[in-house]
C-alpha positions as YAML, in Angstrom:
chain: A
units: angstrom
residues:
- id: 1
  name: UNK
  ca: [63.16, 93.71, 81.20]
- id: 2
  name: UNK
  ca: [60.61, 93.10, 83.63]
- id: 3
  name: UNK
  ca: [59.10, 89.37, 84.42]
- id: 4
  name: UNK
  ca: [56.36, 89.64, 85.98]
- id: 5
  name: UNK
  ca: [53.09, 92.07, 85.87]
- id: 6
  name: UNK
  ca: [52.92, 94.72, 88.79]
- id: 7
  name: UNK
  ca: [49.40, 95.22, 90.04]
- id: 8
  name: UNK
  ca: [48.54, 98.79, 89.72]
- id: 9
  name: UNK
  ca: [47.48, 99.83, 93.55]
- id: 10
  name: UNK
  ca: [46.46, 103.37, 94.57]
- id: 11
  name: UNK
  ca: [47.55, 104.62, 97.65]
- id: 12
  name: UNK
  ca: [44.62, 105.11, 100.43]
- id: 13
  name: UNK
  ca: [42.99, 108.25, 101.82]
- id: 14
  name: UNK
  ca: [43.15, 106.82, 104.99]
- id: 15
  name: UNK
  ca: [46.42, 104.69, 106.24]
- id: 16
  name: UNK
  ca: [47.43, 103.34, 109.08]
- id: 17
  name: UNK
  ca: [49.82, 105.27, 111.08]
- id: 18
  name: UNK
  ca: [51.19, 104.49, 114.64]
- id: 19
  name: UNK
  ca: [47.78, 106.26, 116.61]
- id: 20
  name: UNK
  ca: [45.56, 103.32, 114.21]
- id: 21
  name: UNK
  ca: [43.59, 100.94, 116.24]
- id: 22
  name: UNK
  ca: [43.13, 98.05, 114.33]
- id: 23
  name: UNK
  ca: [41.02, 94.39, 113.50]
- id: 24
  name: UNK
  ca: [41.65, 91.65, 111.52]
- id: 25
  name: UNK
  ca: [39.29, 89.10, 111.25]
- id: 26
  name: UNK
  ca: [39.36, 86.31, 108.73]
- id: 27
  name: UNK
  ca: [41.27, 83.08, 107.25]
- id: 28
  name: UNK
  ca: [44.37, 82.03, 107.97]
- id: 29
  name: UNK
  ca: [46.50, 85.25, 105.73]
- id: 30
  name: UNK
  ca: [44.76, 87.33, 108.20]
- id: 31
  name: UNK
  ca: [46.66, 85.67, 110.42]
- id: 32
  name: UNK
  ca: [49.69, 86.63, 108.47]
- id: 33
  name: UNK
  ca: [49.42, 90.55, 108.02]
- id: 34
  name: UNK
  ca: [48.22, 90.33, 111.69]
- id: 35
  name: UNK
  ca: [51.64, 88.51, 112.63]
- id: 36
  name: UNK
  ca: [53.59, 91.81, 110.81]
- id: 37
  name: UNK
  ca: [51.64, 94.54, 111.97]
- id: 38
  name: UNK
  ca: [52.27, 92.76, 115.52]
- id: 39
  name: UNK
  ca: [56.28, 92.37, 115.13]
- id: 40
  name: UNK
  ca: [56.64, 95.79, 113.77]
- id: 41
  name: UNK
  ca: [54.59, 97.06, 117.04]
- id: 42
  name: UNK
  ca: [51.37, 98.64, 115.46]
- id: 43
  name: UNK
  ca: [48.14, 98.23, 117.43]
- id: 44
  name: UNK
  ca: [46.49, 95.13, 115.79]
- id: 45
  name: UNK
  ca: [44.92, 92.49, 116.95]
- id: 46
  name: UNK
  ca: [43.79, 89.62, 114.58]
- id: 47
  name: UNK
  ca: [40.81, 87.07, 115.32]
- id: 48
  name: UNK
  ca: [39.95, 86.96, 118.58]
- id: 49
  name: UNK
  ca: [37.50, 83.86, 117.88]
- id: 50
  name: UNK
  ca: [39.96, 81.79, 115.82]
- id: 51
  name: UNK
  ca: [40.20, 81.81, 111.82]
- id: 52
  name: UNK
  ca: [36.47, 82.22, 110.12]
- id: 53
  name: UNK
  ca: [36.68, 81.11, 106.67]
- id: 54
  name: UNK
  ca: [33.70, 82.07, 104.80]
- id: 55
  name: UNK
  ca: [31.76, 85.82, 104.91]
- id: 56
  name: UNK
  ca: [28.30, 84.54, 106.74]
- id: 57
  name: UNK
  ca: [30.46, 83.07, 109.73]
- id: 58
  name: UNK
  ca: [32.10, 86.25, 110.21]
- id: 59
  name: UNK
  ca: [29.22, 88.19, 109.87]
- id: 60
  name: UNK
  ca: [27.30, 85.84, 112.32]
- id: 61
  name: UNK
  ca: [30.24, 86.13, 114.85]
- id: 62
  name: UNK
  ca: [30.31, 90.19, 114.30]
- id: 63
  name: UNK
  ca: [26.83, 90.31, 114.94]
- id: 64
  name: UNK
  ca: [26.84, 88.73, 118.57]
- id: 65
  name: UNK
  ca: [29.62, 90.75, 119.42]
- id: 66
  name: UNK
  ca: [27.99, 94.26, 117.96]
- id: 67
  name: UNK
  ca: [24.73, 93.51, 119.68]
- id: 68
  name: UNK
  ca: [26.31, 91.41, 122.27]
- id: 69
  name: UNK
  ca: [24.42, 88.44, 122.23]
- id: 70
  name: UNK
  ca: [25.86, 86.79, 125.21]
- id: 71
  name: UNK
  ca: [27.25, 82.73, 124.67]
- id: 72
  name: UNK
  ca: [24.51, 80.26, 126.76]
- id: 73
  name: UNK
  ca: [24.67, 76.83, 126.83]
- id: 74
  name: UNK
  ca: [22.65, 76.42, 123.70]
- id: 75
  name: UNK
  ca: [25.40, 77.90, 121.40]
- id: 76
  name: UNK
  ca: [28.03, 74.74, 122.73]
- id: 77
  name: UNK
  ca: [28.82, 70.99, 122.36]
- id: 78
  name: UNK
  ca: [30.72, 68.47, 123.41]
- id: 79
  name: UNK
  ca: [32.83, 66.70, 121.04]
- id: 80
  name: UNK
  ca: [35.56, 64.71, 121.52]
- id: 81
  name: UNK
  ca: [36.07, 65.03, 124.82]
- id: 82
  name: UNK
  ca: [36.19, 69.24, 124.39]
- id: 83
  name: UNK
  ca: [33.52, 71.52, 124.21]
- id: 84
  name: UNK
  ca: [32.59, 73.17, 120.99]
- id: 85
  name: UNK
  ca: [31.25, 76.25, 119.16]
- id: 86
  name: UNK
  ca: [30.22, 75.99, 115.87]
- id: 87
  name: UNK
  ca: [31.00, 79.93, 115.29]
- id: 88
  name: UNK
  ca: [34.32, 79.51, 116.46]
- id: 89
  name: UNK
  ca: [37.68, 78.05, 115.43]
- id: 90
  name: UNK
  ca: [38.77, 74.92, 117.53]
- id: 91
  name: UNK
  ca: [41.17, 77.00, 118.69]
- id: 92
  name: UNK
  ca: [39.06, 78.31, 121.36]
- id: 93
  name: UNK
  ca: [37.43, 75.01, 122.41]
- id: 94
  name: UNK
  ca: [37.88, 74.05, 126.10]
- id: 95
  name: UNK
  ca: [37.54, 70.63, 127.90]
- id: 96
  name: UNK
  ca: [35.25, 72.66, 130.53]
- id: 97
  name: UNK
  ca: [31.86, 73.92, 129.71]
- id: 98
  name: UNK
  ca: [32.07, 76.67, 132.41]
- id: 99
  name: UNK
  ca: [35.09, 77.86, 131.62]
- id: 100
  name: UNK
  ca: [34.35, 77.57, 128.01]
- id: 101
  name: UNK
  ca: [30.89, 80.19, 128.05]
- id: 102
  name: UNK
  ca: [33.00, 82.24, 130.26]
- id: 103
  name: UNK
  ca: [35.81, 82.64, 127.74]
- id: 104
  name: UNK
  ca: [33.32, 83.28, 124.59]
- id: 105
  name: UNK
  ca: [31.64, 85.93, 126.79]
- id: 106
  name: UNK
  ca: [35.00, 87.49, 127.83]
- id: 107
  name: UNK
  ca: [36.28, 87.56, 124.37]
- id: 108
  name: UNK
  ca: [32.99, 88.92, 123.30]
- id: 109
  name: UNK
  ca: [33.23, 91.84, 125.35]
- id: 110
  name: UNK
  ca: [36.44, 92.52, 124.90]
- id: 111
  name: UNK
  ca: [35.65, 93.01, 121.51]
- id: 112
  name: UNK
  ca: [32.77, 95.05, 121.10]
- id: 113
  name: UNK
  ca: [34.58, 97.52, 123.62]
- id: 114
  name: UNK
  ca: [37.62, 97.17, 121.06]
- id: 115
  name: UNK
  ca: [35.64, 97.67, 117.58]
- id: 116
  name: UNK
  ca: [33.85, 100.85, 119.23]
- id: 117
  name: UNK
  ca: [37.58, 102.52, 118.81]
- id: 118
  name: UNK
  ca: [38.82, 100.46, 115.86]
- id: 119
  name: UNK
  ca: [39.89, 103.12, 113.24]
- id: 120
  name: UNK
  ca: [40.61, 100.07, 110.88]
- id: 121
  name: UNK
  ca: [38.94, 96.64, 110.18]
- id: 122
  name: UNK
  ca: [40.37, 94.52, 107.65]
- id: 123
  name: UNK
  ca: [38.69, 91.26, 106.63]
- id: 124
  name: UNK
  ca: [40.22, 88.54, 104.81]
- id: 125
  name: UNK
  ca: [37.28, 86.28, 103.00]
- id: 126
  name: UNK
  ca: [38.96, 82.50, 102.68]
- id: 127
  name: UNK
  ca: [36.33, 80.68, 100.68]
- id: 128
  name: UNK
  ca: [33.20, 80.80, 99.33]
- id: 129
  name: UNK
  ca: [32.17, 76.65, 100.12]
- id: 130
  name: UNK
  ca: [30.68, 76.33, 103.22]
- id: 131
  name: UNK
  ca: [29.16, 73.52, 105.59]
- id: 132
  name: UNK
  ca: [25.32, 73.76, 106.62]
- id: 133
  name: UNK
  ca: [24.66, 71.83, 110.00]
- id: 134
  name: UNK
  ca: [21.58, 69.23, 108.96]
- id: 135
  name: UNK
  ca: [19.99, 69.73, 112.21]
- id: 136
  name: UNK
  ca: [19.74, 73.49, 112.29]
- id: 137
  name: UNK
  ca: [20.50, 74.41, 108.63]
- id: 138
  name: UNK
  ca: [22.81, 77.13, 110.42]
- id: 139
  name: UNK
  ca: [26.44, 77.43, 108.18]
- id: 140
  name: UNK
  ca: [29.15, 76.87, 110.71]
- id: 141
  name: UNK
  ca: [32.48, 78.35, 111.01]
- id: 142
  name: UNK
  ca: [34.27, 75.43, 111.80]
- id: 143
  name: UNK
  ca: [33.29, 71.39, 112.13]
- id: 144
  name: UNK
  ca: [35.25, 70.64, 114.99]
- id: 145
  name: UNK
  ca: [35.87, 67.30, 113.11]
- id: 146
  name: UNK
  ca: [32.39, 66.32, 113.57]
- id: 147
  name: UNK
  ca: [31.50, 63.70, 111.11]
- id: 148
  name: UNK
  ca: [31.08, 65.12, 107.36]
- id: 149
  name: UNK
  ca: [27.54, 62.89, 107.33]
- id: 150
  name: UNK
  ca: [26.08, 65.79, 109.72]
- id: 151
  name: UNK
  ca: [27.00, 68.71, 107.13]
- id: 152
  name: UNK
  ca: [25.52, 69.48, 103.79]
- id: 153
  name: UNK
  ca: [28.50, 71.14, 101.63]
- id: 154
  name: UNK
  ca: [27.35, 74.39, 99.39]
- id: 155
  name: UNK
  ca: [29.05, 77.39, 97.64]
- id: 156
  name: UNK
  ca: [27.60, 80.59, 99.05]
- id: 157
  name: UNK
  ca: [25.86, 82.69, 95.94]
- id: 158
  name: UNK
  ca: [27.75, 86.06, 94.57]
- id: 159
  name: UNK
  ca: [24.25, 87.51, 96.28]
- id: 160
  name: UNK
  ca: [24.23, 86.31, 99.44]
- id: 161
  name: UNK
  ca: [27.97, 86.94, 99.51]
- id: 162
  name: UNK
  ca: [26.78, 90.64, 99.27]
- id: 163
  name: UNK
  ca: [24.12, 90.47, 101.47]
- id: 164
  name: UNK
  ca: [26.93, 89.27, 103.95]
- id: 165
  name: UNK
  ca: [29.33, 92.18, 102.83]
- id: 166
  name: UNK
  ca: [26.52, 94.71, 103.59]
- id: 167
  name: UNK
  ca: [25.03, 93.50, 106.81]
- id: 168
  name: UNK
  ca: [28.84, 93.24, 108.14]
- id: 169
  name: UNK
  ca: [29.96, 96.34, 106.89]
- id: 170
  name: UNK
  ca: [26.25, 98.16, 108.62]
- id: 171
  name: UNK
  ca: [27.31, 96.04, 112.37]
- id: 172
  name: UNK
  ca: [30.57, 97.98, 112.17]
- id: 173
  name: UNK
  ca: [29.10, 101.11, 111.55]
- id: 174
  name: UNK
  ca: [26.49, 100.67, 114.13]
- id: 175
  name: UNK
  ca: [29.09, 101.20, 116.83]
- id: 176
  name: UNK
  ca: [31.80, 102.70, 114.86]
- id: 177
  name: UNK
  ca: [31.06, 105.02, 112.21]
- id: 178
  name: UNK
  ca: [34.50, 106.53, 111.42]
- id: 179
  name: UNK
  ca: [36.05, 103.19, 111.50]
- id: 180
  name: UNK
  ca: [37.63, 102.07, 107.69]
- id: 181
  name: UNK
  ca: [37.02, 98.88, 106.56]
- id: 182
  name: UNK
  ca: [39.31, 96.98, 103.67]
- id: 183
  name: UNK
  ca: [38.39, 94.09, 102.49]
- id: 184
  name: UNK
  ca: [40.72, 91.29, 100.79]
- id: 185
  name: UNK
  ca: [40.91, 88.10, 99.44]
- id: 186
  name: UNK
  ca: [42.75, 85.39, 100.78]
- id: 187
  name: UNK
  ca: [45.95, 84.17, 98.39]
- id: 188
  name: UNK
  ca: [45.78, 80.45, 100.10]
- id: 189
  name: UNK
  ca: [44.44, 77.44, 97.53]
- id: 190
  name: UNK
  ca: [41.34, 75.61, 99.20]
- id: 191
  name: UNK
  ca: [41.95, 72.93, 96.85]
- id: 192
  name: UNK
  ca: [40.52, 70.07, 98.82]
- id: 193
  name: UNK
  ca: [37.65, 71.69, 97.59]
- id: 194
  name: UNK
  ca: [38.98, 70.63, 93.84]
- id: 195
  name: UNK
  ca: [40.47, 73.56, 91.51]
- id: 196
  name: UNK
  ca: [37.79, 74.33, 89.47]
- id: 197
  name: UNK
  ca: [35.90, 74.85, 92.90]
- id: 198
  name: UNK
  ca: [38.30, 76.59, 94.37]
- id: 199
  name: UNK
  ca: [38.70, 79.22, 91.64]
- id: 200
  name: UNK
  ca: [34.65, 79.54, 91.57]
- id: 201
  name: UNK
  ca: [35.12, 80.39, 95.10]
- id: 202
  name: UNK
  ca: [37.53, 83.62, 94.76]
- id: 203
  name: UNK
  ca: [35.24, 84.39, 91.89]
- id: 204
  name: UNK
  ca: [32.60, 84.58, 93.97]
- id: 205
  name: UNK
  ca: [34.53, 86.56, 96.90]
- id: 206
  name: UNK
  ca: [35.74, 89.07, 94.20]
- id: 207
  name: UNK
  ca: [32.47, 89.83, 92.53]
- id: 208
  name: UNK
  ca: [30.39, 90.23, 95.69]
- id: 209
  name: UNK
  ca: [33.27, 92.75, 97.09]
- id: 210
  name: UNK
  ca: [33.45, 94.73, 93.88]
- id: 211
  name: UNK
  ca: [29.52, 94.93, 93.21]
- id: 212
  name: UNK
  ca: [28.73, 95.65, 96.94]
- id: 213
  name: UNK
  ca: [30.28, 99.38, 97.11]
- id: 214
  name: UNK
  ca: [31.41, 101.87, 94.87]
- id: 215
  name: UNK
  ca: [35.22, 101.25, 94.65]
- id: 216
  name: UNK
  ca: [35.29, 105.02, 95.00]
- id: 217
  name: UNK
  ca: [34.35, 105.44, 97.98]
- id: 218
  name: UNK
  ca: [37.25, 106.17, 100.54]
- id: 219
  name: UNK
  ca: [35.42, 104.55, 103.96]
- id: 220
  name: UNK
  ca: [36.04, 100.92, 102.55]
- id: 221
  name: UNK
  ca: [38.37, 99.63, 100.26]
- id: 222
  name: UNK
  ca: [39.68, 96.52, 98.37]
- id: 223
  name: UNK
  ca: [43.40, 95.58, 98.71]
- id: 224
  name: UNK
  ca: [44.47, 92.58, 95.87]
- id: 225
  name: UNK
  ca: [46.04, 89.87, 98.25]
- id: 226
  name: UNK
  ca: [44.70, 87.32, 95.78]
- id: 227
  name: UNK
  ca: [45.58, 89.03, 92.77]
- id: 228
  name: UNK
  ca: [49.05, 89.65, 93.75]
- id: 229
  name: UNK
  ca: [49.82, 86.07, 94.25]
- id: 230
  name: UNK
  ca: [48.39, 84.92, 91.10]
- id: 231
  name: UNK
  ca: [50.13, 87.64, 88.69]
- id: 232
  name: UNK
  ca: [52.94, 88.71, 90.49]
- id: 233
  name: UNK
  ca: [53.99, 86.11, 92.56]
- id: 234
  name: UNK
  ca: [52.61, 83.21, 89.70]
- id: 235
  name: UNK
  ca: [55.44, 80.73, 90.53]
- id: 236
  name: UNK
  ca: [55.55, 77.73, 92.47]
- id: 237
  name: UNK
  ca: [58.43, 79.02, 94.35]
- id: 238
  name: UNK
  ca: [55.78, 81.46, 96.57]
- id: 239
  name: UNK
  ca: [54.14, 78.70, 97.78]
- id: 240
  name: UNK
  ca: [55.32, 76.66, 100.63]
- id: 241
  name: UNK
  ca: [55.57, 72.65, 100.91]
- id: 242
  name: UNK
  ca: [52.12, 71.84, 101.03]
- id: 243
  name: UNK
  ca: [51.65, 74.35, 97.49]
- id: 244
  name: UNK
  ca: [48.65, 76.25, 98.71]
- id: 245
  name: UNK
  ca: [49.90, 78.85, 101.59]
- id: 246
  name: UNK
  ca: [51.66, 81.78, 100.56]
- id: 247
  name: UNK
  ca: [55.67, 81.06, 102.30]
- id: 248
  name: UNK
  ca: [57.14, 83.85, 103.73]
- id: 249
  name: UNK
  ca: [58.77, 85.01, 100.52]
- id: 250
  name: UNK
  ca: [55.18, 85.65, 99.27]
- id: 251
  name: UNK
  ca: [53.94, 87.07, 102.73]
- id: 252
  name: UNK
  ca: [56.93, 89.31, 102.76]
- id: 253
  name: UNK
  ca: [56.16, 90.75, 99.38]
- id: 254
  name: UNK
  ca: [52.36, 90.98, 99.45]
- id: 255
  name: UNK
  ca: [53.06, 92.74, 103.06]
- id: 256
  name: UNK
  ca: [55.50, 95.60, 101.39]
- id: 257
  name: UNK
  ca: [52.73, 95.94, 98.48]
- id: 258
  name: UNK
  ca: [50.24, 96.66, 101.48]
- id: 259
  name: UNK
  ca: [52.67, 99.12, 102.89]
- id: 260
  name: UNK
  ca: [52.56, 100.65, 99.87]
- id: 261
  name: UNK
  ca: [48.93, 101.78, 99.75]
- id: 262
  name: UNK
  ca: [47.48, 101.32, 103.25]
- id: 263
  name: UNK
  ca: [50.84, 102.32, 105.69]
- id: 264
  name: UNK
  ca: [51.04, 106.07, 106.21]
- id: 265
  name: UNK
  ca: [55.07, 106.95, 104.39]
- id: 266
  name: UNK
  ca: [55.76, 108.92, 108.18]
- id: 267
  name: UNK
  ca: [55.85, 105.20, 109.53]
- id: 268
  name: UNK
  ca: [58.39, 103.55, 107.31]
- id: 269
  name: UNK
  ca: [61.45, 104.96, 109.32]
- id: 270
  name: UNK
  ca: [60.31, 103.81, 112.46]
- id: 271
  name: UNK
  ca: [59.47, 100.53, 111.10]
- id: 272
  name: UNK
  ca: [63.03, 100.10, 110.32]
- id: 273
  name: UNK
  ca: [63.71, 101.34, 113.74]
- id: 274
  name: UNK
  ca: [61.67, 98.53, 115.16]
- id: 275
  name: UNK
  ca: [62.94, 95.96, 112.84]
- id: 276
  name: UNK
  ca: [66.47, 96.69, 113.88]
- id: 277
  name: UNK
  ca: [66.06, 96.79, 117.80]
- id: 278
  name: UNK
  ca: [63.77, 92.93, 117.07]
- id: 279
  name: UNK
  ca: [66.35, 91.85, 115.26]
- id: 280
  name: UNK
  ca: [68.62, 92.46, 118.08]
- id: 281
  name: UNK
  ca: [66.09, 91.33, 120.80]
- id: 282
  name: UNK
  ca: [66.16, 87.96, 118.57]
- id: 283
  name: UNK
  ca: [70.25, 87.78, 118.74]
- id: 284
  name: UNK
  ca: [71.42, 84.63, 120.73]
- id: 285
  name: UNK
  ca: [75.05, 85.74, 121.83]
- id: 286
  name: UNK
  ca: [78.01, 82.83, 121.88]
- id: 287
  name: UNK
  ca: [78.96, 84.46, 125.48]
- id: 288
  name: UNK
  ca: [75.68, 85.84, 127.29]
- id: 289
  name: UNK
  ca: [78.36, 87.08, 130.19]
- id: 290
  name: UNK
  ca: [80.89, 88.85, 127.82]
- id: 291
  name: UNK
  ca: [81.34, 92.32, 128.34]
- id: 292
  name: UNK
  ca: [80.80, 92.98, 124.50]
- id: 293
  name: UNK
  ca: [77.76, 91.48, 124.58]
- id: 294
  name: UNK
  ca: [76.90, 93.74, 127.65]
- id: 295
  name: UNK
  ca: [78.10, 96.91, 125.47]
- id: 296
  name: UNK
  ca: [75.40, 95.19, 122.59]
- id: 297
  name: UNK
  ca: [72.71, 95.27, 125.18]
- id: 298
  name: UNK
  ca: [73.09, 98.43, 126.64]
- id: 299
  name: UNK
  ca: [72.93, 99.97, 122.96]
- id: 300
  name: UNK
  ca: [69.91, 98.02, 121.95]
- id: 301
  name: UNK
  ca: [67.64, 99.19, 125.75]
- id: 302
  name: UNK
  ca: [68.96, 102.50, 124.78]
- id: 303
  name: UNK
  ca: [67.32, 102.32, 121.15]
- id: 304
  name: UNK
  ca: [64.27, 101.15, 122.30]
- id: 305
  name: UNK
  ca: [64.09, 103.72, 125.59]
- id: 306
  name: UNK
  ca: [63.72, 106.86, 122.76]
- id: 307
  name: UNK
  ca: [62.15, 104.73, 120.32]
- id: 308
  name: UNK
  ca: [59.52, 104.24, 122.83]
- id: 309
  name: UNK
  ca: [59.85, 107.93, 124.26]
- id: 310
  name: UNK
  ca: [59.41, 108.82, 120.47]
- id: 311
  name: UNK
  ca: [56.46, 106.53, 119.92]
- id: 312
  name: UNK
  ca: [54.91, 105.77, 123.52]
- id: 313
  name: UNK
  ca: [51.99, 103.39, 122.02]
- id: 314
  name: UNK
  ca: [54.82, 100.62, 121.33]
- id: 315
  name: UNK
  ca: [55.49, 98.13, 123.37]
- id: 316
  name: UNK
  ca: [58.54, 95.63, 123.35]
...
């Protein structure tokens, strides 16, 4: 007897395999797939400006790095005692302004030269509500904690959610043609946004994703984050204290479903490989000096010495 519905998912033309170069950019789950693909040694990197919410800030942020459109002045604040970037995550904010524009531009760079070799891009959309700066009627990525009096709230249309999903899916190709993009929907519960708002929000993520391309197509894809949590995983037990992330039960799971369809099968045995040896690297002996301890060492630099010779693009 089964208790739960099992989202049907169809395996992708193009996984990632241990050669993949890839992007995440996103909300916070981003974060989490980013976190696995890092312990198990693939060549990820997630958001290198911070978490970005809603599909205009990431498209606004991907389009200064694509046509690098260099951080001035202009594009900073000071808030707080910290300076600011409304297209960034707070995360990034700095107490000098010099330093500040510096970093932006560095990241920026950094990233442009990193999507032109991307073979994957996978963006996680968070919400659909976003906040409109009164002065500029710009939508920001992040308040910074600015007062909510300087921000008109709004929910971002199912078409200018695809507008978004086209424009950001044409920057990518502009410098990287061959690179796949997969799109997803974050699982986490913006409910300080209320719950009949929040599930208007997905709603709106979902339809603009599924009306922008032909799900046929093999270059971009959709992979059911969202959808897992809420059928599979529909039990209060996935969720973590606050009840709106995903814990790491639900991360876990939704991880091995993306294995499933988007991890070449060739990889799974050195993923175990590399789960074992960080397992080990994570052991905290009793007796650091002991000479079976020593033996347990030698055995584990050994493992990863041909695991490395075997795969040379991971690093411990």
């Amino acid at each position: 007897m089964h208790f739960s519905t099992k989202i049907p998912i169809t395996k992708s033309h193009h996984p990632v395999d241990y050669s993949s170069r890839i992007l995440l950019l996103g909300s916070c789950f981003s974060e989490n797939i980013g976190a696995k693909f890092e312990y198990y040694k693939f060549q990820a990197t997630s958001n290198p400006f911070g978490i970005i919410f809603n599909p205009v800030s990431i498209e606004k942020v991907l389009s200064r790095i694509i046509n690098q459109q260099y951080f001035t002045e202009r594009d900073i604040f000071f808030h707080n005692e910290r300076w600011h970037c409304y297209e960034v995550h707070s995360e990034v904010s700095h107490e000098n302004k010099d330093e500040f524009i510096q970093n932006l531009n560095k990241i920026l760079s950094s990233t442009h030269f990193q999507i032109c070799s991307i073979t994957h891009c996978i963006i996680t959309y968070g919400t659909s509500w976003v906040y409109r700066l009164k002065s500029t009627n710009e939508v920001v990525a992040n308040c910074h904690k600015v007062p909510q009096n300087q921000f008109d709230k709004e929910i971002l249309s199912v078409e200018v959610i695809e507008k978004s999903i086209k424009s950001t899916i044409d920057l990518i190709y502009k410098i990287n043609p061959n690179c796949k993009v997969i799109f997803t929907v974050s699982p986490v519960r913006h409910l300080k946004d209320g719950f009949v708002e929040n599930q208007r929000s997905k709603a709106h993520l979902v339809t603009a994703i599924h009306t922008t391309y032909n799900s046929q197509l093999t270059t971009h894809n959709y992979f059911p984050s969202y959808e897992i949590m809420m059928d599979e995983l529909r039990d209060y037990r996935f969720y973590g204290a606050d009840m709106l992330h995903p814990n790491e039960v639900a991360v876990d799971y939704i991880w091995e479903r993306f294995c499933e369809r988007n991890v070449s099968k060739e990889c799974y045995s050195i993923m175990l490989e590399v789960d074992t040896i960080q397992k080990g690297l994570a052991h905290r002996s009793f007796n650091a000096n002991s000479e079976r301890h020593q033996r347990f060492l030698d055995t584990l630099f050994q493992k990863m010495k041909l695991l490395q010779e075997q795969v040379p693009v991971i690093k411990f």
